[in-house]
N, C-alpha and C positions, 0 to 999 in steps of 0.2 A: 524843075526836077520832078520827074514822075513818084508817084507815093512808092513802090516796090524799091526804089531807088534809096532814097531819101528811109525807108525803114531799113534798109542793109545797112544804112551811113550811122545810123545815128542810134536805133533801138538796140539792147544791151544785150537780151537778152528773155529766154522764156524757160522756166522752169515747170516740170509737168508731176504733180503730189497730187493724193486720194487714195481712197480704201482699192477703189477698181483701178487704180492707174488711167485712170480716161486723163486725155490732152486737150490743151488748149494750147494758141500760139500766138504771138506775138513778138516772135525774136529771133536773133541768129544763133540762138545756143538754146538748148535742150537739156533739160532733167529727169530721168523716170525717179520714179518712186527708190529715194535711200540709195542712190549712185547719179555719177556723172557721164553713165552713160559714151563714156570712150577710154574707159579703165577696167582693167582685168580685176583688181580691188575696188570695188563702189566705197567711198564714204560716210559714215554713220554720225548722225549725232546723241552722245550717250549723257543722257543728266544726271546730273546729282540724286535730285527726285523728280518726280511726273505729277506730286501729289503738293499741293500748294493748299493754304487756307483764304478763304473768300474774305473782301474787304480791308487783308491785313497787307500791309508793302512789306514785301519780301527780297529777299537776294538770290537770284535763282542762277545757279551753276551747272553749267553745261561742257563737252569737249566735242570736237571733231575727230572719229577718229580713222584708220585710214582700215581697209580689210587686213591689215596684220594684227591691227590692235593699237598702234601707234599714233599719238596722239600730234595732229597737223599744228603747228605753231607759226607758218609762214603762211599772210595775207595777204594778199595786195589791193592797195585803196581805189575804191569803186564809188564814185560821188563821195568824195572826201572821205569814205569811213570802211574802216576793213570788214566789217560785217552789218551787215542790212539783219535785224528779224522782228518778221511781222508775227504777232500775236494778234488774235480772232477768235471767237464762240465759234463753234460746229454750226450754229445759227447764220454767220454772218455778223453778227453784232458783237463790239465792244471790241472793234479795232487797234491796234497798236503798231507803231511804227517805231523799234526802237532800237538803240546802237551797243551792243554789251563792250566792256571790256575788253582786251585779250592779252591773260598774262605771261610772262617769260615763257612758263610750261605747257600755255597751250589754251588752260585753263580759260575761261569765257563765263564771265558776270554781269547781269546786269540788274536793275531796280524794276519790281513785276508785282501789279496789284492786280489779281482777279477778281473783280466786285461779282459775281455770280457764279452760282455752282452747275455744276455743269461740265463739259468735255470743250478745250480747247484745241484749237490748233496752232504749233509756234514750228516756224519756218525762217530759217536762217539762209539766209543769201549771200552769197560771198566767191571770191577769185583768189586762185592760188595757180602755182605754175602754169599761169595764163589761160587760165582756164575756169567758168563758170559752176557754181555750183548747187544746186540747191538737197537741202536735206530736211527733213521735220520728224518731229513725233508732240504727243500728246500728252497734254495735260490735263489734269483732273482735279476738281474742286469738290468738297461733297460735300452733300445737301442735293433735294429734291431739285431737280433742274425744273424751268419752264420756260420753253425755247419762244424767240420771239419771231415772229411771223417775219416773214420775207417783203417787206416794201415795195406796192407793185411799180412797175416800170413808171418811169417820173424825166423829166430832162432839166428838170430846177430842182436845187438841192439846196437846202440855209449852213453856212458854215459858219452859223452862232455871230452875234454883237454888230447885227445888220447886215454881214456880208453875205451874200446869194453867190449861187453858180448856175448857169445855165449851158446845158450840154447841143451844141448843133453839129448835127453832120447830116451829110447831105443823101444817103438814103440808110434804110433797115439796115442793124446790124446782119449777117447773114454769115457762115460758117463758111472758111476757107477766101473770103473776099478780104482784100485789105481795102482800109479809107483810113480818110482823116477826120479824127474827133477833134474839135473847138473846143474849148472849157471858156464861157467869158465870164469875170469876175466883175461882181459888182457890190458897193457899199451904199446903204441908204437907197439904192436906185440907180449910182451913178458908177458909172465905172471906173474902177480902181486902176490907178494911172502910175501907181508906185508899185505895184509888186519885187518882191527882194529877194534875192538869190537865198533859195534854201539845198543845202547838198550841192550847191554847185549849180543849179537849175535853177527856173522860175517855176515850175511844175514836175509833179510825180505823180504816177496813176499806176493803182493796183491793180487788177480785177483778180476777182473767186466766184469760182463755179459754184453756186448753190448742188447742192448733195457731195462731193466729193470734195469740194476744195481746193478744184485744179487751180494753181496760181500763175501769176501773167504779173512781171513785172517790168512795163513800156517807158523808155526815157522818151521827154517830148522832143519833137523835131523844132521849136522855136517857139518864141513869143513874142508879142505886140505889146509891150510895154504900155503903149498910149492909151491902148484899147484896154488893155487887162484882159490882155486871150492868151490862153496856153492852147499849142496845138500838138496833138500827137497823132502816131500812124496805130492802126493794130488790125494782128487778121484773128480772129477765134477760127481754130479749131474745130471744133464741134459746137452742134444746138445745144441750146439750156439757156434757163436765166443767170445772169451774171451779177455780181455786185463788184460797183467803182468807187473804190476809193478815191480821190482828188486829194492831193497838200499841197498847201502854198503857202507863202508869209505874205502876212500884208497887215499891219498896223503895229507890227515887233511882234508880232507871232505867230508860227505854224498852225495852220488853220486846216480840217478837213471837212469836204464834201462828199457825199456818198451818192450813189445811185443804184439804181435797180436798171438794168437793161437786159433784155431777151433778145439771144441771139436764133435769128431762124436758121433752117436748114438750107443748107446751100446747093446751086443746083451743081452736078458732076463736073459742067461744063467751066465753073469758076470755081471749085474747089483747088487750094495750094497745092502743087506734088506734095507725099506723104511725107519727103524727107526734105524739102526748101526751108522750111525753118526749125526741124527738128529732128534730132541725131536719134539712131537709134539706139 
């Protein structure tokens, strides 16, 4: 099955967040900036606070709400869990994958320790009347931030306690081209022959757009179990450098790998139509 193919079948979905609204893509569904993009009312997510204290675990509460004001209480489960959201430094750094709550009113809780101060980004990911959604705003910690440099491009990444990941594909990322990315996992050296269903998968890959934070959330197209390969499809959207998240289980725990990849500019000629994987 051709990769164009095989990413209509299987990727979930591509959400587009940032200050400038700039896109990136990798899916059958689309987000701009604080709406879903095929509703007359966009979706908001409004918090409790935006202002959290560094080092301490907190309970951070949030809603969904809809452009009436009305607060969304119907989710439908997407990789086992009715809301996906990822927390992240305006950096890139100090990642977070995590599942909140969601109670009778709507209400959305979940446990949030920001060890640095600084400007977050928290983006919630989620499906309601069959439909994709993504929504974000910001958090703040205060204290003198000091932002951590961007990791140059790298295709081995350590995902702690011996385990490595090694990223192969078969050419340049390039803007508007889709391929297939490899992730092969290895422990000590050897390749990890047990990988275990996390979310329903054997792999999940984030990518964010260094300067805005454009987000890209790619389900993998399979895995090779024997090998310890996770494979996925993805097209970027536009040039920049990118940071990838990688999670997998493999020894009783969720494990992640990061990378640093630069997407070049693509030429007209292999560039996606503007609307093939995103709505406007």
């Amino acid at each position: 099955m051709s990769v164009p193919l095989r990413l209509a079948a299987f990727v979930a979905g591509l959400a587009v967040v940032g200050a400038a609204g700039a896109a990136l893509g990798a899916a059958t569904d689309a987000t701009p900036p604080g709406g879903d993009g095929r509703s007359d009312a966009p979706l908001r997510l409004v918090a409790e606070t935006t202002t959290l204290p560094e080092g301490v675990p907190a309970t951070w509460r949030f809603r969904i709400v809809d452009g009436d004001g009305e607060t969304v209480r119907a989710f439908e489960r997407e990789q086992t869990k009715l809301v996906h959201l990822i927390v992240v430094g305006h950096d890139l750094d100090g990642f977070q994958h995590l599942h909140p709550t969601v109670a009778a009113d709507g209400t959305q809780s979940v446990a949030l320790t920001l060890d640095r101060p600084g400007t977050h980004r928290a983006i919630a990911d989620f499906v309601t009347d069959g439909q994709r959604h993504v929504v974000t705003t910001d958090l703040r910690v205060p204290g003198v931030a000091e932002p951590t440099p961007l990791p140059p491009d790298a295709t081995v990444a350590s995902a702690g306690d011996g385990y490595a990941v090694t990223l192969r594909r078969t050419a340049e990322l390039a803007a508007g081209r889709e391929q297939e990315l490899a992730f092969a996992v290895t422990h000590d050296g050897r390749p990890v022959r047990d990988l275990q269903p996390y979310l329903g998968a054997y792999g999940h890959l984030v990518a964010l757009r260094a300067g805005d934070l454009a987000y890209t959330h790619v389900h993998p197209l399979g895995a090779d179990r024997a090998a310890g390969v996770v494979t996925f499809a993805a097209a970027f959207r536009d040039a920049g450098p990118q940071r990838l998240f990688l999670q997998f289980r493999a020894g009783g725990r969720v494990r992640t790998a990061a990378f640093t990849q630069t997407v070049a500019a693509g030429h007209a000629s292999e560039r996606t139509a503007p609307d093939a994987h995103h709505h406007p």
